[in-house]
DRENGUSE-644996 format. One record per atom (N, C-alpha, C): atom name; x, y, z; residue in one letter. Coordinates in Angstrom, 1 decimal, always signed. Atoms other than C-alpha are relative to their C-alpha. Example, Ala and Ser with C-alpha at 12.3 -4.5 7.8 and 13.67 -1.06 7.14 Angstrom:
BEGIN
(node 'N',(+0.9,-1.2,+0.0),'A')
(node 'CA',(+12.3,-4.5,+7.8),'A')
(node 'C',(+0.9,+1.2,+0.0),'A')
(node 'N',(-0.9,-1.1,+0.0),'S')
(node 'CA',(+13.7,-1.1,+7.1),'S')
(node 'C',(-0.8,+1.1,+0.8),'S')
***
This chain:
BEGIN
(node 'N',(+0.4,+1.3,-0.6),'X')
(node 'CA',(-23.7,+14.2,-15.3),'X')
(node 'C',(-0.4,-0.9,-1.2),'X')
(node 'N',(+0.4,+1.0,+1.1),'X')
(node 'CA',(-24.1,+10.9,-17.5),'X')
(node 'C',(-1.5,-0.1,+0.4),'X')
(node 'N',(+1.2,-0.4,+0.1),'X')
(node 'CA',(-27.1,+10.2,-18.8),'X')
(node 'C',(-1.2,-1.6,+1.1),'X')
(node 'N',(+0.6,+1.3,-1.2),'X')
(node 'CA',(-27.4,+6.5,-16.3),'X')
(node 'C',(+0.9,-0.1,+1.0),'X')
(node 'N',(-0.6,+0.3,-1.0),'X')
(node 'CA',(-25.8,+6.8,-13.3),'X')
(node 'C',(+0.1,-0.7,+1.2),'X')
(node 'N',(+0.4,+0.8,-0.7),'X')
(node 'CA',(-25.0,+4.4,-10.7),'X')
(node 'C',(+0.1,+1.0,+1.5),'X')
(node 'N',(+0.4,-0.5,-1.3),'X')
(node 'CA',(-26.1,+5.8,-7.2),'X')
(node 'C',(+0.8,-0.9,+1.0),'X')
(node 'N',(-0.6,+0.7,-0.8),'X')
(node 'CA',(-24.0,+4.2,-4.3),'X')
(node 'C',(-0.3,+1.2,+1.2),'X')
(node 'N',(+0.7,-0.7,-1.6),'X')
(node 'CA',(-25.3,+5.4,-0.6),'X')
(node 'C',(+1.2,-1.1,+0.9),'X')
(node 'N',(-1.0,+0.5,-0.8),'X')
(node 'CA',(-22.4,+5.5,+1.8),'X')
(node 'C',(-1.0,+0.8,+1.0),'X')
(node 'N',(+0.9,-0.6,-1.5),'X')
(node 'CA',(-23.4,+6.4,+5.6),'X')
(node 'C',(+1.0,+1.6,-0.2),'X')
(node 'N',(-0.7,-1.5,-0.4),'X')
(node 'CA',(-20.4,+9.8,+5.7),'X')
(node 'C',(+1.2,+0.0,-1.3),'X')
(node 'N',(-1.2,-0.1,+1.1),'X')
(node 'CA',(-17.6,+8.8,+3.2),'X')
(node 'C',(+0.2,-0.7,-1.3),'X')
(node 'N',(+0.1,-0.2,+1.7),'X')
(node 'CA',(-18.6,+9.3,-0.4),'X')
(node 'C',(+1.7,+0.2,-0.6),'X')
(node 'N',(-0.9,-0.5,+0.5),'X')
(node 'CA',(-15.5,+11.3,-0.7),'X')
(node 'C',(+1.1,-1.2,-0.2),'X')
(node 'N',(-1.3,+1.5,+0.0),'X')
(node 'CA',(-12.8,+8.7,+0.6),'X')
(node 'C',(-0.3,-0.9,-0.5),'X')
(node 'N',(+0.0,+1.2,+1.4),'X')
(node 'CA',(-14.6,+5.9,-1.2),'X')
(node 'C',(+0.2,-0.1,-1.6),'X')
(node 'N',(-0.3,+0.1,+1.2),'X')
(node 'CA',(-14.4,+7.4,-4.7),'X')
(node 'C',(+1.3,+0.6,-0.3),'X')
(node 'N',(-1.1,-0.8,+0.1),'X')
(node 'CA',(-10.8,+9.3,-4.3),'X')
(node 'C',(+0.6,-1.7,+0.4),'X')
(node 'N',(-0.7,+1.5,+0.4),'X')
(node 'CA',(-9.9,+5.4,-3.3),'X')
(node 'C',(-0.3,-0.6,-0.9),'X')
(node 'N',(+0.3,+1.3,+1.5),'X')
(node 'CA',(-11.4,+3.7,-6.4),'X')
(node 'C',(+1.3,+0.9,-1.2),'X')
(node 'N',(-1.1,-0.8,+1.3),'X')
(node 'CA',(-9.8,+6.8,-8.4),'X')
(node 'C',(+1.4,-0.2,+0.2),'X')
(node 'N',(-2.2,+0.3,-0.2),'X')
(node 'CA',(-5.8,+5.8,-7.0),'X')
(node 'C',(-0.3,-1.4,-0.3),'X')
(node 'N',(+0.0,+1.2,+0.0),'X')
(node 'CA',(-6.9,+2.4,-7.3),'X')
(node 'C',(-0.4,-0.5,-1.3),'X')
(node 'N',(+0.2,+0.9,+0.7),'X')
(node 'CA',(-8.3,+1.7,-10.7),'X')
(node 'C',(+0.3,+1.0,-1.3),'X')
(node 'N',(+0.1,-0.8,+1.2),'X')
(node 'CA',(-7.7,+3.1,-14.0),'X')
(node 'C',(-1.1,+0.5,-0.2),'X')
(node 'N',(+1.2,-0.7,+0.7),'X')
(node 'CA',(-9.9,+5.2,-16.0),'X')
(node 'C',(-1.0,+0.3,+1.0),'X')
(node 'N',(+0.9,-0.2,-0.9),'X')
(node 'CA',(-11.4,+6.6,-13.0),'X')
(node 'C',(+0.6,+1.7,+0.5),'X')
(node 'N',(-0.4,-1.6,-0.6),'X')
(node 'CA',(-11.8,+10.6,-11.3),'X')
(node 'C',(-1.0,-0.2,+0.4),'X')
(node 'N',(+0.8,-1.0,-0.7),'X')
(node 'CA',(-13.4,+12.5,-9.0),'X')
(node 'C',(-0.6,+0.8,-1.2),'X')
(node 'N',(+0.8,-0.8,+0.7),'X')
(node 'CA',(-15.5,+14.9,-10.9),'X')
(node 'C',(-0.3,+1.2,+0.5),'X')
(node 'N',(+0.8,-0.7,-0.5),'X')
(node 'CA',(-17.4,+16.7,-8.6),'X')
(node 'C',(+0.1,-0.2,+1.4),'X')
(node 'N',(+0.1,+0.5,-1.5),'X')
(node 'CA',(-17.8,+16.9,-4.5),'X')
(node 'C',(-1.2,+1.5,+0.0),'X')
(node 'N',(+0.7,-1.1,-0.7),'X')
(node 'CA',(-21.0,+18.9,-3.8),'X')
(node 'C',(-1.1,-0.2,+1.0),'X')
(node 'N',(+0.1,-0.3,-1.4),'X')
(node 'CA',(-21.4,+20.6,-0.2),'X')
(node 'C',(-1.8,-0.2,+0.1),'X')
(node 'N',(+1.5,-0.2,-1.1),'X')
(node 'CA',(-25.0,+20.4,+1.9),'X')
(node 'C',(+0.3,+1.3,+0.0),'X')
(node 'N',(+0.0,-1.4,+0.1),'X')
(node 'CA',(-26.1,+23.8,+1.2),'X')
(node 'C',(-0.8,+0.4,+1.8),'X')
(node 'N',(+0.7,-0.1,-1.3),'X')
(node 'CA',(-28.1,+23.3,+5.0),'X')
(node 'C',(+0.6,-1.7,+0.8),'X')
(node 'N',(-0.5,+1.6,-0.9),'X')
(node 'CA',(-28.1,+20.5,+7.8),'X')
(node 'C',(-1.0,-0.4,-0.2),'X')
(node 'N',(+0.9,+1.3,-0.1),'X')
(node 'CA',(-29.6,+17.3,+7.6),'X')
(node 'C',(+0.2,-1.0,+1.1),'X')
(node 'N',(-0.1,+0.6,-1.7),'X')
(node 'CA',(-30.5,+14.6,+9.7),'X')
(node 'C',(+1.2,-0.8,+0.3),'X')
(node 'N',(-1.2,+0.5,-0.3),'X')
(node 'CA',(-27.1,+12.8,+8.8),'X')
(node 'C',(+1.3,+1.0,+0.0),'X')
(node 'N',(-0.9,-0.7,+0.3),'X')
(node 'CA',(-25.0,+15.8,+8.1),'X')
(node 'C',(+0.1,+1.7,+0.6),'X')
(node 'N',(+0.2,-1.6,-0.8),'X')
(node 'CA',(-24.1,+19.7,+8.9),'X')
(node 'C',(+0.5,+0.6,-1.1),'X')
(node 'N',(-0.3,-1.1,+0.9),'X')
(node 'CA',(-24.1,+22.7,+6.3),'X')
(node 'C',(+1.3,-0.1,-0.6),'X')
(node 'N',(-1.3,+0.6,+0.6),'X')
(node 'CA',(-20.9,+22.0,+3.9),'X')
(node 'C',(+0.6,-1.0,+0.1),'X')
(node 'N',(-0.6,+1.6,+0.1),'X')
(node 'CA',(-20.2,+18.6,+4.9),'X')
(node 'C',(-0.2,-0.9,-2.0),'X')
(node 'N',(+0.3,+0.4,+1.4),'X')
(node 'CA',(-19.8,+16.5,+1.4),'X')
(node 'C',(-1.0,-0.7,+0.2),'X')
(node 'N',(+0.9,+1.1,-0.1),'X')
(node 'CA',(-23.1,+15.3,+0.5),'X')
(node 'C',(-0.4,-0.9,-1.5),'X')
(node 'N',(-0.1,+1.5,+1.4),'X')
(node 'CA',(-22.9,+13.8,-3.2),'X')
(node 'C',(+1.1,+0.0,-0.6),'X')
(node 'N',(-1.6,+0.1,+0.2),'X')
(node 'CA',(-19.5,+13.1,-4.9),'X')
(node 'C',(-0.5,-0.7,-1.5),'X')
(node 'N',(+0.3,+1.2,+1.7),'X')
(node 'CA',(-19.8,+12.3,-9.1),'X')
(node 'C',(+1.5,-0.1,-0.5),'X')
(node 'N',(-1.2,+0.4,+0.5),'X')
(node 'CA',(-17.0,+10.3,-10.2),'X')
(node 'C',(+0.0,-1.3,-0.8),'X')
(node 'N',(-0.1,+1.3,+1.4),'X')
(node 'CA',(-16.3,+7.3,-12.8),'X')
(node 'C',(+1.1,-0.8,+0.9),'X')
(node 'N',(-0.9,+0.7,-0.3),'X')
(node 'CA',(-14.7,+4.3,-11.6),'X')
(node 'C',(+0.1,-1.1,-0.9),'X')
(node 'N',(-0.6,+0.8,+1.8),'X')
(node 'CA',(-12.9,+2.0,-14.6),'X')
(node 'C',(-1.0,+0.4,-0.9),'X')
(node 'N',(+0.2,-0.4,+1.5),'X')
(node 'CA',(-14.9,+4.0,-17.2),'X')
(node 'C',(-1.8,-0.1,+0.8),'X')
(node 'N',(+1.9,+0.3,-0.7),'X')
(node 'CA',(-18.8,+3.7,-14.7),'X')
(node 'C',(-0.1,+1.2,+0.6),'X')
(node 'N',(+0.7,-1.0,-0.6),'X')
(node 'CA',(-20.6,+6.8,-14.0),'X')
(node 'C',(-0.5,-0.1,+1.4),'X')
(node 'N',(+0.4,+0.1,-1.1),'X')
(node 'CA',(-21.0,+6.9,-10.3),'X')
(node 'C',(-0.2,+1.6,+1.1),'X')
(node 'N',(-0.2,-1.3,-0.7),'X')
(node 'CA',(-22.5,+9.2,-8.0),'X')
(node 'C',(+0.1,-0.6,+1.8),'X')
(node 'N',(-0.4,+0.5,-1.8),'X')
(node 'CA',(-21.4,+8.9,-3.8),'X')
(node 'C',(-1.4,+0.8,+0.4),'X')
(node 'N',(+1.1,-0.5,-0.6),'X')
(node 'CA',(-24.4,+9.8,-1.5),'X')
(node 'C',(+0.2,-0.2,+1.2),'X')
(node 'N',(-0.3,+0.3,-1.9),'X')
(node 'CA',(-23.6,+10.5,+2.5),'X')
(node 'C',(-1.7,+0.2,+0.0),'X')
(node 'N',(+1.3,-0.6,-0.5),'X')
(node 'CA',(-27.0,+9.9,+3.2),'X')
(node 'C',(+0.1,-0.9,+1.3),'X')
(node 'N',(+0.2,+0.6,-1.3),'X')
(node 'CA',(-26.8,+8.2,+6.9),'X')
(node 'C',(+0.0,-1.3,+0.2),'X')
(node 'N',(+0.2,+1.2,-0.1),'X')
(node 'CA',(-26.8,+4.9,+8.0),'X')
(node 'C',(-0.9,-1.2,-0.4),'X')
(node 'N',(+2.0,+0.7,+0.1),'X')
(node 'CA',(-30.4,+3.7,+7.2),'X')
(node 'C',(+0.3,-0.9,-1.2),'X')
(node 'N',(-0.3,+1.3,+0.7),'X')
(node 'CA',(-28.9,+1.5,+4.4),'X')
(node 'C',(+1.4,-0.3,-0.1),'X')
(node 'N',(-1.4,+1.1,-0.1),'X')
(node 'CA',(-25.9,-0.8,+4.0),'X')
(node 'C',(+0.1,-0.5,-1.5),'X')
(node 'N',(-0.3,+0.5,+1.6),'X')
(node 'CA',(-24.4,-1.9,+0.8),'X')
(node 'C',(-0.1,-1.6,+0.3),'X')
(node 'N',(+0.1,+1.7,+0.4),'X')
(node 'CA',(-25.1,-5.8,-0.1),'X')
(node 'C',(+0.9,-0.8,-1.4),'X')
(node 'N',(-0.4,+0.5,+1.2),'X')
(node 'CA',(-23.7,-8.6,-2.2),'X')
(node 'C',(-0.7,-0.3,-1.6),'X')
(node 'N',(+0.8,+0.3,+1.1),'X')
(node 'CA',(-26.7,-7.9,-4.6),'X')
(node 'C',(+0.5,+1.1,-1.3),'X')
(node 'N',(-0.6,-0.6,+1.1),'X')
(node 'CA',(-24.6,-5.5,-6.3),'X')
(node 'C',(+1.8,+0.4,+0.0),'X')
(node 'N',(-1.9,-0.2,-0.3),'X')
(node 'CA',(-20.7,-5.3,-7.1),'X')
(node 'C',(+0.1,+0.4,-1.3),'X')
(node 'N',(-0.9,+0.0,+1.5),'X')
(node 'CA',(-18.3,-4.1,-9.9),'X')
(node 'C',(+0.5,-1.2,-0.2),'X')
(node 'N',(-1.1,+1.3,+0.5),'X')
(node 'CA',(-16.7,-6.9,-11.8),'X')
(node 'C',(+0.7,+1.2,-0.9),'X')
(node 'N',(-1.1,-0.3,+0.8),'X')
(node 'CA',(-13.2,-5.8,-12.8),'X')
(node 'C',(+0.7,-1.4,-0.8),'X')
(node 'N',(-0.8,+1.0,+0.6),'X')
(node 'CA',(-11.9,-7.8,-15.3),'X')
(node 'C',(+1.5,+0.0,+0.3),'X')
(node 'N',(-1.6,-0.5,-0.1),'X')
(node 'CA',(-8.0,-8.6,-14.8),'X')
(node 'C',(+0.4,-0.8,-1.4),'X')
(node 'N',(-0.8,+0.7,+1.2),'X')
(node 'CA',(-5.5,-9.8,-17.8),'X')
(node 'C',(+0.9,-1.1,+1.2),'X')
(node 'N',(-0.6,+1.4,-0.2),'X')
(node 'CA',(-3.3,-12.0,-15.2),'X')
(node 'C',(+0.4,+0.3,+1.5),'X')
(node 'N',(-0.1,+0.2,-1.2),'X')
(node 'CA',(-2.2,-12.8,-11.8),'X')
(node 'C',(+0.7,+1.5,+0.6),'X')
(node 'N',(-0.8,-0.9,-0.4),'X')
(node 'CA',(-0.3,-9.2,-11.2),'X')
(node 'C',(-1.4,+0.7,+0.0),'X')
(node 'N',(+1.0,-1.1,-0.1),'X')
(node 'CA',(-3.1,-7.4,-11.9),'X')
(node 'C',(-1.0,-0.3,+1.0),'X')
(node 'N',(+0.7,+1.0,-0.8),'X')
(node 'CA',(-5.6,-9.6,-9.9),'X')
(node 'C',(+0.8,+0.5,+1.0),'X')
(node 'N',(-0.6,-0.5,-1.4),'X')
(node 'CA',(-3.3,-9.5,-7.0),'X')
(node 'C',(-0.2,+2.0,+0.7),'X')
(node 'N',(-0.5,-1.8,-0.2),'X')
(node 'CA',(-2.9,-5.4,-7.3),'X')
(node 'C',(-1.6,+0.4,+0.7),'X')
(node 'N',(+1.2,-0.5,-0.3),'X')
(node 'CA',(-6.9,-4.7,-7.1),'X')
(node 'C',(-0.6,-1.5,+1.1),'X')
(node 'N',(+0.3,+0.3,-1.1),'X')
(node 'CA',(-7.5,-7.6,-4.7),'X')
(node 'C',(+0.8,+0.8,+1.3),'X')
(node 'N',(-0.4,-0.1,-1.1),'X')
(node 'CA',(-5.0,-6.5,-2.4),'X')
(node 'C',(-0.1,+1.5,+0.3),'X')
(node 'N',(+0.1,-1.3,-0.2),'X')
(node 'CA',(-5.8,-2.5,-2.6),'X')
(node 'C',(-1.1,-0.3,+0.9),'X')
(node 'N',(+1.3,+0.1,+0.0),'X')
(node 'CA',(-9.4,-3.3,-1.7),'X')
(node 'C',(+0.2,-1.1,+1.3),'X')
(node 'N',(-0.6,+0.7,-1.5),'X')
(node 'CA',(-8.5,-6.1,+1.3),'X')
(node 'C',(+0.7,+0.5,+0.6),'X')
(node 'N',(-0.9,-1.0,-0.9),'X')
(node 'CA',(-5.7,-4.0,+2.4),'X')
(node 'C',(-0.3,+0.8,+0.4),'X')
(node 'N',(+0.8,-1.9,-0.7),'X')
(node 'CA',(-7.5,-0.6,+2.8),'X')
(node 'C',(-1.4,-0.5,+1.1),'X')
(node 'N',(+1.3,-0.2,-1.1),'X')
(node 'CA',(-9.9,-2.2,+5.7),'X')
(node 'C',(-0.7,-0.7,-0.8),'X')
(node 'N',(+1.3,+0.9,+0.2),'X')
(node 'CA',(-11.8,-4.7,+3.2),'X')
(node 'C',(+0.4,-1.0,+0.7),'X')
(node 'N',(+0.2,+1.3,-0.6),'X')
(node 'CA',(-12.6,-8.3,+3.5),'X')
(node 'C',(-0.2,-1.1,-1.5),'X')
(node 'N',(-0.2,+1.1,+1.1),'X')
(node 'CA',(-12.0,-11.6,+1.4),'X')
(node 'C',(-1.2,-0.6,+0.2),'X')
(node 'N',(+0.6,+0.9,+0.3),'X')
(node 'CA',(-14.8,-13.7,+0.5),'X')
(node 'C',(+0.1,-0.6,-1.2),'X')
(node 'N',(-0.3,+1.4,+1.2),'X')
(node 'CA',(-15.2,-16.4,-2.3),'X')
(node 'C',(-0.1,+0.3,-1.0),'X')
(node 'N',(+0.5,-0.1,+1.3),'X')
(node 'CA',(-15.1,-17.1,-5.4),'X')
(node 'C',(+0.3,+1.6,-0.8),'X')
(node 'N',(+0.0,-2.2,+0.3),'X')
(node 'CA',(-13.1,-13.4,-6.2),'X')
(node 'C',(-0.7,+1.3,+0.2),'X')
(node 'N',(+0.3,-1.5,-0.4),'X')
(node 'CA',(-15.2,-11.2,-4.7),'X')
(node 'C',(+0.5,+0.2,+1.5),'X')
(node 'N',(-1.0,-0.4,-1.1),'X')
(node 'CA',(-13.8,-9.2,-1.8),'X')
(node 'C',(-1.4,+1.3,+0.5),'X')
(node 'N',(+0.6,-1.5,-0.2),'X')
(node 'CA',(-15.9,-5.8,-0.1),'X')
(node 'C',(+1.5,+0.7,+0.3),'X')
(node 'N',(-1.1,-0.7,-0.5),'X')
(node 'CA',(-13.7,-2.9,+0.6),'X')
(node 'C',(-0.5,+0.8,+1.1),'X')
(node 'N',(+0.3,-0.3,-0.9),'X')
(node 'CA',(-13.9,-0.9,+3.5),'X')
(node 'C',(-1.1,+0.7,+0.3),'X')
(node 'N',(+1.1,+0.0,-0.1),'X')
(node 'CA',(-17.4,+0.3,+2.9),'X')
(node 'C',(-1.2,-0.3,-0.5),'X')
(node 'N',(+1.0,+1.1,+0.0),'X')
(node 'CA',(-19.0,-2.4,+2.4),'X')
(node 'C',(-0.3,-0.6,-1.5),'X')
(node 'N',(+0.4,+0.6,+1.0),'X')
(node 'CA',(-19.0,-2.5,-1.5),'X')
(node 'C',(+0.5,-1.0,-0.8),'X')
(node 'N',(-0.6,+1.4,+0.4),'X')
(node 'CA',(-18.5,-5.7,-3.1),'X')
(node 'C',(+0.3,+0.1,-1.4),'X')
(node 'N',(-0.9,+0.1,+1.4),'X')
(node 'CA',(-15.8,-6.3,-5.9),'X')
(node 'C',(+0.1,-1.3,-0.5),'X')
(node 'N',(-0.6,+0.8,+0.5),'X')
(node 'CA',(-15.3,-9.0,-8.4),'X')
(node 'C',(+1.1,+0.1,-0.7),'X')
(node 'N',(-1.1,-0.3,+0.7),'X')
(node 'CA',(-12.1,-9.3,-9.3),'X')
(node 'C',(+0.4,-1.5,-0.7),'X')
(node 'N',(+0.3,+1.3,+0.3),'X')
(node 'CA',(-12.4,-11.8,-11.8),'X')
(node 'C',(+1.4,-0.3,-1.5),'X')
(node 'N',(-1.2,+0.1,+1.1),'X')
(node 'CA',(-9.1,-12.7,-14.2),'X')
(node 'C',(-1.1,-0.5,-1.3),'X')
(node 'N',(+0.3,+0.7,+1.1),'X')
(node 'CA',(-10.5,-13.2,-17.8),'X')
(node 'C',(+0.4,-1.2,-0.2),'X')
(node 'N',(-0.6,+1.5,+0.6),'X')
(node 'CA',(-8.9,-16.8,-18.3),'X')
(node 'C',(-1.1,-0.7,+0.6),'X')
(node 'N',(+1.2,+0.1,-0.1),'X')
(node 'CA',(-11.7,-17.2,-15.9),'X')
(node 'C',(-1.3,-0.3,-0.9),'X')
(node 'N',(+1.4,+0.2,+1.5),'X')
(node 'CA',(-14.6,-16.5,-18.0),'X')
(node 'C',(-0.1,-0.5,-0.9),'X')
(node 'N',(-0.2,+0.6,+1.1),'X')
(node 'CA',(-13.0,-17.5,-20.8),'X')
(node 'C',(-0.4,-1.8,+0.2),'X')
(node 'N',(+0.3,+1.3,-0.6),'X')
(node 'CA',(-13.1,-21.2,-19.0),'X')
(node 'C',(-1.6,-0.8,+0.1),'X')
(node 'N',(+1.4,+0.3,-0.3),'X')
(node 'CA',(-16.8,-20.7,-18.1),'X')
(node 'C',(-0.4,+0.1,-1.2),'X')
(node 'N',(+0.3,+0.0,+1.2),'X')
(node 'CA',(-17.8,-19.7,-21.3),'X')
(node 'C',(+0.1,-0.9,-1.6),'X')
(node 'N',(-0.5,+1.5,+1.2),'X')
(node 'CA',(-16.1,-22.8,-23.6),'X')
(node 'C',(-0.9,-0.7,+0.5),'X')
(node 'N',(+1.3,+1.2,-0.3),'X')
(node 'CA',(-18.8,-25.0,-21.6),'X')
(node 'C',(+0.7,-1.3,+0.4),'X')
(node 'N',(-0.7,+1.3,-0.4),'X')
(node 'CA',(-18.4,-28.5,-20.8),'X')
(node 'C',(+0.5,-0.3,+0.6),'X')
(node 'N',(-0.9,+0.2,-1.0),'X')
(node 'CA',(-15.7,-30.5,-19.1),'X')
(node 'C',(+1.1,+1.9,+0.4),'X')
(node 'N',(-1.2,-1.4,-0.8),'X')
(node 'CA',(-13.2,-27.2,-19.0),'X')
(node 'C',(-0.9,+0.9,+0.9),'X')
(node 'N',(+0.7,-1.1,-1.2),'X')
(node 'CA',(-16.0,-24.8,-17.5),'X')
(node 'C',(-0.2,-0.7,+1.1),'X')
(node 'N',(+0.7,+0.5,-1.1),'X')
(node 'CA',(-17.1,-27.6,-15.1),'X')
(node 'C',(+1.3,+0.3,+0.7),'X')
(node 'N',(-1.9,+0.1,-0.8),'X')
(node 'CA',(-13.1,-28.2,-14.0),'X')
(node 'C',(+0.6,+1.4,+0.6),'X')
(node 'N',(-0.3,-1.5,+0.0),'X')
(node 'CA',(-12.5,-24.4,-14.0),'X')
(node 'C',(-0.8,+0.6,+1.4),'X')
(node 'N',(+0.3,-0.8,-0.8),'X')
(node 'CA',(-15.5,-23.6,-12.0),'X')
(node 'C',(-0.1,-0.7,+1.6),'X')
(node 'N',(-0.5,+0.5,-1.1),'X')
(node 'CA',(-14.5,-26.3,-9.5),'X')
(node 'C',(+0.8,+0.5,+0.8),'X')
(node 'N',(-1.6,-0.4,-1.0),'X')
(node 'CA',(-11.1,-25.2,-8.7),'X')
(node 'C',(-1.0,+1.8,+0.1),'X')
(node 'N',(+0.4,-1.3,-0.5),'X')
(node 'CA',(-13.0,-21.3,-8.4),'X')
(node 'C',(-0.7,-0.3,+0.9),'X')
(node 'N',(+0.8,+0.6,-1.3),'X')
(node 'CA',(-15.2,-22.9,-5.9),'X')
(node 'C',(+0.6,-0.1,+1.3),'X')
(node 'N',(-1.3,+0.0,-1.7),'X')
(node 'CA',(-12.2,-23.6,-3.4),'X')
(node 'C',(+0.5,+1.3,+0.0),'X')
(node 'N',(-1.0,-1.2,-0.1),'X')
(node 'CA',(-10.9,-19.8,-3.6),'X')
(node 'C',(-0.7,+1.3,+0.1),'X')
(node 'N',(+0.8,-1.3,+0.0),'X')
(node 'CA',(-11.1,-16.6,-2.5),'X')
(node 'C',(+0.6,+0.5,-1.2),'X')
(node 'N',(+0.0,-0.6,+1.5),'X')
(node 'CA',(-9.1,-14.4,-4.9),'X')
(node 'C',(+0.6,-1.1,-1.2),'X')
(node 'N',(+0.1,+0.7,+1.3),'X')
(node 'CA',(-8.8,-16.1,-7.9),'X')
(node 'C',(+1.9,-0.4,-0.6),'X')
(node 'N',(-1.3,+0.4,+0.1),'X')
(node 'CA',(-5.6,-18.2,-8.6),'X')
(node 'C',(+0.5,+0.1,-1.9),'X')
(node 'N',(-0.2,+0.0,+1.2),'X')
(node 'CA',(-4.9,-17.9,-12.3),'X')
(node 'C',(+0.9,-1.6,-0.9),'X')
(node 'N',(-0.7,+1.2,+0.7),'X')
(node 'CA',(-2.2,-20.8,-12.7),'X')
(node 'C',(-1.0,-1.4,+0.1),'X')
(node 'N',(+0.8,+0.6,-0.5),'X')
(node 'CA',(-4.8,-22.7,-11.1),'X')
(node 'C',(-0.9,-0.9,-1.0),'X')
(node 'N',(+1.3,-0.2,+1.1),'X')
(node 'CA',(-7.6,-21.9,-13.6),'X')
(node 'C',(+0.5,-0.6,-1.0),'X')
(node 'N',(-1.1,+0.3,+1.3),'X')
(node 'CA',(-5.2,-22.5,-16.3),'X')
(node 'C',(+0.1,-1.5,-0.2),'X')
(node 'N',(-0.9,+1.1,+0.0),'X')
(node 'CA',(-4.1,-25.9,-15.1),'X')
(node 'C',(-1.4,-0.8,+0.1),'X')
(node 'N',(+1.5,+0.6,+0.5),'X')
(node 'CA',(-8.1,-26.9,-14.9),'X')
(node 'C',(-0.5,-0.1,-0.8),'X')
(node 'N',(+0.3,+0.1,+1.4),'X')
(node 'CA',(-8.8,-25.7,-18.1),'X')
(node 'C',(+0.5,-1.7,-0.6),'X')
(node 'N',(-1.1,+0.9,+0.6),'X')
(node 'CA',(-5.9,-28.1,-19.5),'X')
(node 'C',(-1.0,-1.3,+0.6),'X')
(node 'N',(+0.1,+0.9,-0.8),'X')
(node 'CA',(-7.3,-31.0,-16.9),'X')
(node 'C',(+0.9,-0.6,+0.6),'X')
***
C-alpha cells in the first residue's frame, strides 16, 4: 500500500467502481479486493469490503462501508485531457455508465464521485491571466463538458 492514500467510502460497490475507473482511464488497476473476514452492520462474511487500486497514476483505497455517508462535490479527480476526443471519451464513459453532467466539466459517475474532465487548453487560458482567462472562463461558464474549439476561439477573442 502507498504511503498516502486516498480513501473513497462507497455504500456496497468498491469493486465495480474501481474495475470501472481501471477500463476507463489509463494508468489505472485493481490491486487488491479484500473479503470481510466476519459480518458487519453493512455487509456478510466474504462480501468485498476494501478494494486498493490506482486510478490515472492515484493511490486509492474503495471502502463498502454502508450508506451513512455520500460522496460530495468537495472532492473530485481532475483528469487532464490533450483535446476534444479525449474529453469526449472520459466524459461520456462516466455520464454513460449511470452518471450525471453538471457544469463547468465536472460530471459524477454512477456513485456519486465527482470528475473534472478538464482539457488543458483550458488551464492554459486561465493561467495567461487577463483578457484571454477572463474570455476563456466566460465561455466555460455556459458549459457542461468542456468545448475545446470553443475555448480556443475565446482565447483568440
Amino acid at each position: 500500500m502507498a504511503k498516502n492514500t486516498i480513501c473513497l467510502w462507497y455504500d456496497k460497490d468498491a469493486e465495480a467502481a474501481a474495475r470501472f475507473y481501471c477500463e476507463t482511464f489509463p494508468d489505472s488497476a485493481v490491486h487488491a479486493v479484500h473479503r470481510a473476514p466476519g459480518d458487519y452492520p453493512s455487509g456478510k462474511q466474504g462480501d468485498a469490503l476494501t478494494v486498493e487500486f490506482t486510478v490515472a497514476g492515484v493511490a486509492c483505497l474503495g471502502l463498502n462501508g454502508g450508506p451513512a455517508f455520500k460522496h460530495s462535490e468537495a472532492f473530485s479527480f481532475q483528469i487532464a485531457t490533450d483535446d476534444q476526443e479525449e474529453t469526449d471519451r472520459y466524459w461520456n464513459a462516466i455520464v454513460g455508465n449511470g452518471g450525471q453532467e453538471s457544469a463547468c466539466g465536472w460530471c459524477k459517475d454512477r456513485w456519486g464521485v465527482s470528475w473534472q474532465i478538464t482539457p488543458r487548453v483550458l488551464m492554459e487560458a486561465l493561467a495567461a491571466g487577463g483578457a484571454e482567462a477572463k474570455r476563456a472562463f466566460e465561455a466555460m461558464m455556459e458549459m457542461k463538458k468542456i468545448d475545446v474549439a470553443a475555448i480556443e476561439a475565446a482565447r483568440r477573442g
